[in-house]
N, C-alpha and C positions, 0 to 999 in steps of 0.2 A: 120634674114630671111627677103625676101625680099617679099613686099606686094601680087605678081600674085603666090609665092612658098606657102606662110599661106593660100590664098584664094582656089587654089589647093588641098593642103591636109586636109582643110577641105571638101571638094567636096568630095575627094576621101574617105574618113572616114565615110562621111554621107551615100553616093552610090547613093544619088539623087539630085535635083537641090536643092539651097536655095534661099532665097531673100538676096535682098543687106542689110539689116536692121542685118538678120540673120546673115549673114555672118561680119559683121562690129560688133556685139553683140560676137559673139563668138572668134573674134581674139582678140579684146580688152580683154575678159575674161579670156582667155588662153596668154595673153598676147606675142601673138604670132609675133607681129611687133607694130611699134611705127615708130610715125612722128622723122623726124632730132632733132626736139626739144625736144623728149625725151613725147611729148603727144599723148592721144591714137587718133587713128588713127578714120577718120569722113565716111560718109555715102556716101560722096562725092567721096571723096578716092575713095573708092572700085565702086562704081559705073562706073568711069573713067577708071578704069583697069581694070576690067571686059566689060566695051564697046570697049577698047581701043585695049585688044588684043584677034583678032579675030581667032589666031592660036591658042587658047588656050580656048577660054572660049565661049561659046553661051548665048546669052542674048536671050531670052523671056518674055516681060515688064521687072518685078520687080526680075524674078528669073535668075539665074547664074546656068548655067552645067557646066560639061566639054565638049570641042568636041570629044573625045574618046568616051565616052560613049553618045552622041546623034549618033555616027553611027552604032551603035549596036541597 
């Protein structure tokens, strides 16, 4: 699974925003994706791909939505 698809489903699992710690805490957990090298994946990560795509995810400081659900 690919990092914005784990960050996603958990969004959508939750029904509300998370923070990047949370969501990096909860993919590792469920061990949802992993770096190429096979380790878990960093705070950075997800931080980057959650800024990174704006067709997909809302950033508010620390927390992560989806944009689906901020137009509702």
């Amino acid at each position: 699974m690919q990092l914005e698809q784990a960050i996603q489903q958990l969004l959508e699992q939750k029904g509300s925003s998370m923070t990047v710690a949370e969501l990096t805490d909860a993919i590792n957990n469920q061990q949802l994706c992993t770096r190429h090298d096979g380790t878990p994946v960093c705070d950075f990560q997800v931080h980057g791909r959650s800024f990174n795509r704006k067709d997909l995810f809302v950033r508010e400081g620390e927390k992560v939505k989806l944009v689906k659900s901020s137009k509702s």
